[in-house]
BAFI-3210 file (N, C-alpha, C; in Angstrom, 3 decimals, decimal comma, padded with zeros to 6 digits):
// residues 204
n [1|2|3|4|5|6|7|8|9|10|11|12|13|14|15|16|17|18|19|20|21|22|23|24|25|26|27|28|29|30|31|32|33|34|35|36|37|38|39|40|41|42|43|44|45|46|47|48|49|50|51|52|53|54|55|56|57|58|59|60|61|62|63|64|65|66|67|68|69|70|71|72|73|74|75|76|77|78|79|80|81|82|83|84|85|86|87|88|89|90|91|92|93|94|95|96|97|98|99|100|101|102|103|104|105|106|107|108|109|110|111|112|113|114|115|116|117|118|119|120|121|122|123|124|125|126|127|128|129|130|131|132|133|134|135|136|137|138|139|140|141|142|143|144|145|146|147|148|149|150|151|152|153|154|155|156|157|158|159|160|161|162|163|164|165|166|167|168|169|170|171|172|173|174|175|176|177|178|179|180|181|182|183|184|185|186|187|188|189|190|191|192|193|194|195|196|197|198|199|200|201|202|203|204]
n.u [-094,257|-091,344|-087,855|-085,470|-082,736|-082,937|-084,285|-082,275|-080,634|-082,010|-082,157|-079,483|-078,954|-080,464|-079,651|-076,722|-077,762|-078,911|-076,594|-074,650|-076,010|-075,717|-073,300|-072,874|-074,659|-072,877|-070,331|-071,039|-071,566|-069,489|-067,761|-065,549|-065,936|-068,783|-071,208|-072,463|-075,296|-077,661|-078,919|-080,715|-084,220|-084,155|-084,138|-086,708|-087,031|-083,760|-083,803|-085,604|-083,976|-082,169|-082,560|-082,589|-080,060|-078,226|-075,666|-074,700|-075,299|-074,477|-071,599|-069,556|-067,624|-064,394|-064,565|-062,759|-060,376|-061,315|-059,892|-056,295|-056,672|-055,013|-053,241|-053,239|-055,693|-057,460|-057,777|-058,900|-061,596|-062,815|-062,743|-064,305|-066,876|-067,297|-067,618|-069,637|-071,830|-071,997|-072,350|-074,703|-078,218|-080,127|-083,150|-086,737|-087,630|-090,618|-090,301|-088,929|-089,592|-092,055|-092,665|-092,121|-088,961|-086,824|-084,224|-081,418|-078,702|-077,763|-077,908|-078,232|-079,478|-080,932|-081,839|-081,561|-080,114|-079,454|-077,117|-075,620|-075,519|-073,754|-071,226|-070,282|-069,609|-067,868|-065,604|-065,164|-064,170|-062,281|-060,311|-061,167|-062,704|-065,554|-066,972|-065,755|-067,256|-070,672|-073,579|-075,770|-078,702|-080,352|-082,023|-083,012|-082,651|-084,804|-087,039|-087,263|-086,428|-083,089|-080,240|-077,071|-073,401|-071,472|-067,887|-065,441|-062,482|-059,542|-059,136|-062,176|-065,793|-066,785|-068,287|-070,499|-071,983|-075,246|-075,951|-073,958|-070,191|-068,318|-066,250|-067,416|-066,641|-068,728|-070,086|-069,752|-071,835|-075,217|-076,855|-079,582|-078,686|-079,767|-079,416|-077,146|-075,637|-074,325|-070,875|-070,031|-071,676|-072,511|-075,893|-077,275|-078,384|-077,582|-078,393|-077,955|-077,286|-080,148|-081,487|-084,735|-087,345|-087,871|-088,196|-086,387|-086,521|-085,716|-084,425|-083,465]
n.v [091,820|092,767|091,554|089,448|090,358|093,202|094,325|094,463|095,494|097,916|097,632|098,178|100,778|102,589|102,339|103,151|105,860|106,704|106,243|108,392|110,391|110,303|110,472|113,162|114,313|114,165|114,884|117,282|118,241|117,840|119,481|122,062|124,024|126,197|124,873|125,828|126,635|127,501|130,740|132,528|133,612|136,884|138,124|140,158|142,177|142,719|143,514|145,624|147,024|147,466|149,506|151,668|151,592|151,881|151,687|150,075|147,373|146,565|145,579|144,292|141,292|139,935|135,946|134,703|132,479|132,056|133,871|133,858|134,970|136,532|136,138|138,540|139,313|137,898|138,512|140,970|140,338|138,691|141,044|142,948|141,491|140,792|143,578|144,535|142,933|143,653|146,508|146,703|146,955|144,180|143,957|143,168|143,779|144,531|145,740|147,855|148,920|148,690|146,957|143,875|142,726|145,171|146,079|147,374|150,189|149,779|151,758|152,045|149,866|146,893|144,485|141,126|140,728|142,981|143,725|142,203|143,208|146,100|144,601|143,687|146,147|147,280|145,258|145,665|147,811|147,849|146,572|144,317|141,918|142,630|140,543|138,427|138,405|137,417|138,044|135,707|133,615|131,566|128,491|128,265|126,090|125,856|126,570|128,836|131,679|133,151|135,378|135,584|136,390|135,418|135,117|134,106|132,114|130,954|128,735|127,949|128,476|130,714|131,584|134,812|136,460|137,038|136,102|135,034|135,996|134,038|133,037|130,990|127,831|127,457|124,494|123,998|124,944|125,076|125,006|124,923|125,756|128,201|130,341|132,363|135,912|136,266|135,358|136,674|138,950|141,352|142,031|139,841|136,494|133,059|129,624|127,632|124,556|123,686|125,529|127,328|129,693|131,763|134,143|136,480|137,868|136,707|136,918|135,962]
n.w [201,190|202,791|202,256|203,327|203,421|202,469|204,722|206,918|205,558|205,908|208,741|209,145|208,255|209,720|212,700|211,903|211,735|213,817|215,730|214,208|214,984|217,727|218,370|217,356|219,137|221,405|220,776|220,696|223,342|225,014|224,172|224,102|222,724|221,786|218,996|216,609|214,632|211,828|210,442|213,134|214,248|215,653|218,904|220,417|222,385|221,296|218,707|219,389|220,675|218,535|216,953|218,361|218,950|216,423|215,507|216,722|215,851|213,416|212,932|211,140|210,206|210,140|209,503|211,819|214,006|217,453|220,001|221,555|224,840|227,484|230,516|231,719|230,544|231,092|233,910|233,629|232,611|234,600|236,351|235,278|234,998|237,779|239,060|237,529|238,101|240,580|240,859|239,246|240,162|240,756|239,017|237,731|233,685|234,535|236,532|236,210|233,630|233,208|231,274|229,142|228,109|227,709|226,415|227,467|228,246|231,836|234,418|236,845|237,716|236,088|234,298|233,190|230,295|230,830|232,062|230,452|228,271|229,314|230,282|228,400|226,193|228,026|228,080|225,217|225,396|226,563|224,487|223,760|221,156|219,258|218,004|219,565|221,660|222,659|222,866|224,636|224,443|227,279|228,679|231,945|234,234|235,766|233,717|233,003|230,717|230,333|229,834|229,132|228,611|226,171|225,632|223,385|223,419|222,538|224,518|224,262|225,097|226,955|230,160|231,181|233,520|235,102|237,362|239,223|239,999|238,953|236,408|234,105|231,781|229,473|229,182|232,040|233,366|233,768|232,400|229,197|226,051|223,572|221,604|219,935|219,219|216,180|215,047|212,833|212,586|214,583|214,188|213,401|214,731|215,881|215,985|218,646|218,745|217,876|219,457|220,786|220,561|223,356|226,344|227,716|230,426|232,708|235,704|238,488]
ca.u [-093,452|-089,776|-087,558|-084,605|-081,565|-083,350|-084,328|-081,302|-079,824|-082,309|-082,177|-078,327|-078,867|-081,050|-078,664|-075,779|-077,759|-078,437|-075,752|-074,133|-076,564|-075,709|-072,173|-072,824|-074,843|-072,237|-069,120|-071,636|-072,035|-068,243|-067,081|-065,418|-066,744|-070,648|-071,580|-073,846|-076,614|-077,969|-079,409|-082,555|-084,489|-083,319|-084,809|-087,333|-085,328|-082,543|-084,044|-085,995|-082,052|-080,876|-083,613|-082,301|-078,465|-078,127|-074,293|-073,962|-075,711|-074,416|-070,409|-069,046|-066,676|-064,407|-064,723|-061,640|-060,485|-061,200|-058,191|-055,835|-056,370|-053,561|-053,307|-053,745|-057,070|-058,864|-058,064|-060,074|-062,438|-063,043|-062,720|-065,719|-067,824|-067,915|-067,719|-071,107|-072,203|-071,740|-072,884|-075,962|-078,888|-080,965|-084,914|-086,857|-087,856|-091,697|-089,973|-088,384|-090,216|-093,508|-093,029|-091,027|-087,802|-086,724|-083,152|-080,852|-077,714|-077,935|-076,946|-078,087|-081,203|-081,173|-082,392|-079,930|-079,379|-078,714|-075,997|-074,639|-074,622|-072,780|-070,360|-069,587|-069,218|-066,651|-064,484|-065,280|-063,956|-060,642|-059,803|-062,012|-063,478|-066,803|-067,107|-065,816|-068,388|-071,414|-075,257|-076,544|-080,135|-080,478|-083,069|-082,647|-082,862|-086,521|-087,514|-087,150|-085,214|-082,184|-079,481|-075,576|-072,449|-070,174|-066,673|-064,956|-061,495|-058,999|-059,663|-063,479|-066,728|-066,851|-069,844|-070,288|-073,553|-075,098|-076,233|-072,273|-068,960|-067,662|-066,292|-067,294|-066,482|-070,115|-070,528|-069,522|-073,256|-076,462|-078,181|-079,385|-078,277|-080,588|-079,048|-076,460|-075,419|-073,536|-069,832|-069,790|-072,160|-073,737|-077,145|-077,256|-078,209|-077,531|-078,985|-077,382|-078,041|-081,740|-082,933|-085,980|-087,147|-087,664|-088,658|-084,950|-086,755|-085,763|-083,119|-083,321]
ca.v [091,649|093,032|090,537|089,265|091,604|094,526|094,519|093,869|096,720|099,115|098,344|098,458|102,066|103,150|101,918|104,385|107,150|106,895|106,260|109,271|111,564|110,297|110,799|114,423|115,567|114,053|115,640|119,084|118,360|117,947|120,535|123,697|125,956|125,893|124,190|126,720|126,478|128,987|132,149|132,568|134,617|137,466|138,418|141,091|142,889|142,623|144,506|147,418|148,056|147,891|150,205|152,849|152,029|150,826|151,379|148,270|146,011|146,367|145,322|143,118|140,862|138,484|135,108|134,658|131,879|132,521|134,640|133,069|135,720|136,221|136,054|139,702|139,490|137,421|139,692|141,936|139,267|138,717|142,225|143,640|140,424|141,190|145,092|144,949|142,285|144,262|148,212|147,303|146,069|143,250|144,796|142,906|144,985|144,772|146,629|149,050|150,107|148,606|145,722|142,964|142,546|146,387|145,830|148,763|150,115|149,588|152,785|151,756|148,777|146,314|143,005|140,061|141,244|145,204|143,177|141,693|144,817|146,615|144,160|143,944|147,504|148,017|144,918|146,311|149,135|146,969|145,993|142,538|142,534|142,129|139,198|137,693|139,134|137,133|138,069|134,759|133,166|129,987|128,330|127,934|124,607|125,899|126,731|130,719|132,193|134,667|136,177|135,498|137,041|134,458|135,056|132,699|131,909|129,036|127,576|127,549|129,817|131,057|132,586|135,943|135,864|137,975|135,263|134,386|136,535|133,004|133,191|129,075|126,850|127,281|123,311|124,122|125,630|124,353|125,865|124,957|126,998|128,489|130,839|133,726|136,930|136,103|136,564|137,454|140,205|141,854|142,613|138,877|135,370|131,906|128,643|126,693|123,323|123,657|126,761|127,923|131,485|131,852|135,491|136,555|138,724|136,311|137,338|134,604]
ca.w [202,389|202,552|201,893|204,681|203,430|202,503|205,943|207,552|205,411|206,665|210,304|210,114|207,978|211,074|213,663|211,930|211,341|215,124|216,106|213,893|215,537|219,239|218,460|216,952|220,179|222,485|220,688|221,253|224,696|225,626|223,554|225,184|221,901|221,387|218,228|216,248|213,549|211,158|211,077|213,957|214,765|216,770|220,028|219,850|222,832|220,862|217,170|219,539|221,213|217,059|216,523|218,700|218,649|214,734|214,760|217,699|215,371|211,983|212,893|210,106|211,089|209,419|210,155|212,858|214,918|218,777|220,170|223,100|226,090|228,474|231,961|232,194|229,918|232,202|235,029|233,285|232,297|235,937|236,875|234,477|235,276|239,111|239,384|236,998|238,919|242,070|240,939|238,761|241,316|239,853|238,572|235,983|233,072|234,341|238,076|235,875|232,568|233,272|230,439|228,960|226,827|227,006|226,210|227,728|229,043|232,847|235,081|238,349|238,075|235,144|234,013|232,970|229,412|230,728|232,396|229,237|227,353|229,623|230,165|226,647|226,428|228,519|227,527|224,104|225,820|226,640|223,810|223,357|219,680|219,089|217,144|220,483|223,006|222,242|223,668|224,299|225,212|227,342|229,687|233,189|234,596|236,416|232,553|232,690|229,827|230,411|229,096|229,384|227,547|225,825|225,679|222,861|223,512|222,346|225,505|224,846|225,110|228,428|230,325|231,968|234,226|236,326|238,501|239,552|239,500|238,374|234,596|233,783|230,859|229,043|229,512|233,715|233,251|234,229|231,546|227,975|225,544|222,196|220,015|220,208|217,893|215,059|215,340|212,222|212,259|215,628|214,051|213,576|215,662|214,902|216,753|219,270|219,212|217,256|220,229|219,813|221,381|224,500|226,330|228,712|230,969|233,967|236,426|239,548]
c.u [-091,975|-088,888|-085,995|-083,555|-081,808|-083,760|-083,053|-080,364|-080,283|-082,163|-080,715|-077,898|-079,297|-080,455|-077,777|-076,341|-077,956|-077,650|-074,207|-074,647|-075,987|-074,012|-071,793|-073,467|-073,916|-070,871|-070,263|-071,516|-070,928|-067,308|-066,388|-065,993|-067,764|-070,451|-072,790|-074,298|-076,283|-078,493|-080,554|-083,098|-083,915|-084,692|-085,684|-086,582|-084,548|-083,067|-084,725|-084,727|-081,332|-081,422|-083,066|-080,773|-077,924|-076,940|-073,406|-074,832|-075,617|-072,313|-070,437|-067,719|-065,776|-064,409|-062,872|-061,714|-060,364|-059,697|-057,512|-055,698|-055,192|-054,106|-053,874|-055,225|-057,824|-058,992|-059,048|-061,384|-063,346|-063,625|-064,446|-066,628|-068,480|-067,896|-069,182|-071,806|-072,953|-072,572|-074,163|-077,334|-080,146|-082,737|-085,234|-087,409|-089,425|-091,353|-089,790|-088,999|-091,951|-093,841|-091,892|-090,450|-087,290|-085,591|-082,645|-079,713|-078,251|-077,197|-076,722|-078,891|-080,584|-081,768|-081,138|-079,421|-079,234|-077,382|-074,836|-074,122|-073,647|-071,454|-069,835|-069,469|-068,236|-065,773|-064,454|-063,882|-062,007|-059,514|-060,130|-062,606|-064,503|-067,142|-066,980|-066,719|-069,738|-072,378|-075,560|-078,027|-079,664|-081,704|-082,025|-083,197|-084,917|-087,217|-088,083|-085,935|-084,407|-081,041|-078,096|-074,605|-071,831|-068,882|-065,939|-063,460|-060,819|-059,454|-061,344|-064,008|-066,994|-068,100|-069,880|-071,613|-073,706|-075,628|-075,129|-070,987|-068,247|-067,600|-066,305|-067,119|-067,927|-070,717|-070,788|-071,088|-074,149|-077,494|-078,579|-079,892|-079,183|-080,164|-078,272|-076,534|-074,220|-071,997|-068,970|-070,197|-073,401|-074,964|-077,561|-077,791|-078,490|-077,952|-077,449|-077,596|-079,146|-082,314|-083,874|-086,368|-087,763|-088,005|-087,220|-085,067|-086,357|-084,328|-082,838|-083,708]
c.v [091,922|091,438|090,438|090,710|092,763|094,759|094,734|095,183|098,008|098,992|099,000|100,019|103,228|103,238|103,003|105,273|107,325|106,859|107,518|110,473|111,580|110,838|112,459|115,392|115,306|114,656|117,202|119,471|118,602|118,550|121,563|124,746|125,317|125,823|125,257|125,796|127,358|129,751|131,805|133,729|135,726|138,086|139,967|142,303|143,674|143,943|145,474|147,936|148,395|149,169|151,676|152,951|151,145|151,068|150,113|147,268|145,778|145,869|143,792|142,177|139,467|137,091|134,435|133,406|132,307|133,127|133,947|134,380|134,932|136,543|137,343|139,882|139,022|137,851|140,642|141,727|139,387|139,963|143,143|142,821|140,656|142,394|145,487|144,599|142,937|145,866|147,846|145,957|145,085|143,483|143,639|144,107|145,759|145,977|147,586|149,621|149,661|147,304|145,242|143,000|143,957|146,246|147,111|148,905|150,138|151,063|152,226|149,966|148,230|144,738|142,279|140,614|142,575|144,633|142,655|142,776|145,585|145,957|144,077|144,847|147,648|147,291|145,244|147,579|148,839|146,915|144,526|143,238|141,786|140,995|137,587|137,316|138,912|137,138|136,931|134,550|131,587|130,317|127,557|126,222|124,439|126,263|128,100|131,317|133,478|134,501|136,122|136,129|135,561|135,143|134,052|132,968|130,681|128,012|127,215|128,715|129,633|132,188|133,686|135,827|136,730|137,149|134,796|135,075|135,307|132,942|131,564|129,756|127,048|125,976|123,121|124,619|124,632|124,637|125,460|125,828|126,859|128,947|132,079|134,616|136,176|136,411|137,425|139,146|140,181|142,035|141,353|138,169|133,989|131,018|127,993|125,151|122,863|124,265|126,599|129,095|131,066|134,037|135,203|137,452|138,051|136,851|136,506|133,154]
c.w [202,051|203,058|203,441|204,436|203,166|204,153|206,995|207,481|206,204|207,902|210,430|209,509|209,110|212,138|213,459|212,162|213,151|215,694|215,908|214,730|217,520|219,332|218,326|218,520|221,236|222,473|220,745|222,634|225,241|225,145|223,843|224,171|221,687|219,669|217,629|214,961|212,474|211,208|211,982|213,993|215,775|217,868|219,883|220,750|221,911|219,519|218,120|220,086|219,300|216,895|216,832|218,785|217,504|214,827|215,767|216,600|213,846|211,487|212,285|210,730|210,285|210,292|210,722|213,600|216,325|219,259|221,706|224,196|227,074|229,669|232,305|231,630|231,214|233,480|234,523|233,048|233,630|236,385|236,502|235,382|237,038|239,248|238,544|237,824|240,295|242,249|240,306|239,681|240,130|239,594|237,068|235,303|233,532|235,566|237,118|234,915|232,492|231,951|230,518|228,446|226,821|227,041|226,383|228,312|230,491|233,743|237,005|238,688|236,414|234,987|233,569|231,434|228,982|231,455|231,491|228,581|227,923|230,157|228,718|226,271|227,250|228,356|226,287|224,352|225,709|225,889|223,197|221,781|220,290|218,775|218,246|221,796|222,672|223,237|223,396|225,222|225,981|227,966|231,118|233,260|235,123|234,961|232,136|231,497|230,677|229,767|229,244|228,251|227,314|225,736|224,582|222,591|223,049|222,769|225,464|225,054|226,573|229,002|231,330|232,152|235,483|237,674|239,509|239,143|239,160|237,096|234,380|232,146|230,581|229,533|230,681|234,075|233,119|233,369|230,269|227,004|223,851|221,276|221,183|219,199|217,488|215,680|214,188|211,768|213,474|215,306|213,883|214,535|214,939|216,624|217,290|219,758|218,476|218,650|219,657|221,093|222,602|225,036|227,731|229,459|232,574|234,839|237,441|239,120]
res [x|x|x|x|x|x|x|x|x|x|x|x|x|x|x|x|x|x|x|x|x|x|x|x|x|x|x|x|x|x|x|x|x|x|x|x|x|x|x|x|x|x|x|x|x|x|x|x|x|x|x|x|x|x|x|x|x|x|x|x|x|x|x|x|x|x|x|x|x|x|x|x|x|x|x|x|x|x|x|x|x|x|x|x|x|x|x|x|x|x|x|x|x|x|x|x|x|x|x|x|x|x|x|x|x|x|x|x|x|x|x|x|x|x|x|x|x|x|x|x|x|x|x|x|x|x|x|x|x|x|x|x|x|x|x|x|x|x|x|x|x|x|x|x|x|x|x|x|x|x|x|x|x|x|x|x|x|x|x|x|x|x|x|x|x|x|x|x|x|x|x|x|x|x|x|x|x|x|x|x|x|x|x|x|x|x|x|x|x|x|x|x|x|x|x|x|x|x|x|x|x|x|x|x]
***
């Protein structure tokens, strides 16, 4: 039989470590920058697009603190976010190529992450670095995966969505979040939280 203070010690060792952990997911939760992991898996999507455009997924990157956009950035921010929004009409991949996950630029029809890419392509285009312009996975609240851009700024990782010309606060989001690309290296993805995969073929 364990004796009084050995007991006593372990409940009140149990008590911290819970109490360390409740504190760790609640500074995650009210965070403005997402809280990553380590390497994950990457989306299968994601490696047949490296497959055919290997020089988007091999950018090195040093490790940088988020950059402070200016007033005029997030006009552009904005600007990309609804003019994609607006020209590419919403198709899942099964409407358009007859299956799932086909990861692509968007001309006219796309799915939620032909929306990401080409938003990140053209603030790429801007002048945004890469390293900042993060493909991420979440789940919807109804328990459909899709596809959002991050944005990581001073102020916080910010979400580009084709569901909403609204640029939110990641946390301002209804969504929980799995894993993004690296920002050190596009060919990359690291966990958010402890993700786990998920298929980002959803668009509503």
């Amino acid at each position: 039989m364990m004796n009084a203070p050995l007991a006593r010690a372990l409940l009140f060792a149990v008590a911290a470590g819970l109490l360390t952990a409740a504190a760790a997911v609640a500074e995650t939760k009210g965070s403005p920058s997402m809280v990553t992991g380590g390497i994950t898996s990457q989306p299968i999507g994601h490696y047949e697009f490296c497959q055919k455009y290997a020089s988007e997924c091999n950018i090195r990157s040093k490790l940088t603190p988020p950059p402070r956009v200016t007033e005029y950035g997030w006009g552009v921010v904005r600007e990309i976010n609804t003019s994609v929004n607006t020209s590419i009409v919403a198709m899942t991949d099964m409407e358009i190529y007859g299956k799932e996950e086909v990861w692509e630029y968007p001309t006219t029809a796309g799915d939620c992450e032909d929306f990401v890419l080409l938003k990140r392509k053209k603030l790429i285009e801007r002048g945004f670095s890469v390293a900042d312009l993060l493909i991420t996975v979440v789940r919807k609240p109804d328990g459909e995966g899709h596809a959002v851009l991050t944005l990581r700024t001073t102020d916080g990782d910010y979400i580009l969505d084709n569901l909403t010309d609204d640029v939110k606060l990641w946390t301002d989001t209804n969504y929980t979040y799995l894993k993004r690309q690296a920002s050190f290296n596009s060919g990359r993805w690291v966990s958010i939280e402890d993700g786990r995969d998920v298929l980002v073929g959803a668009l509503r």
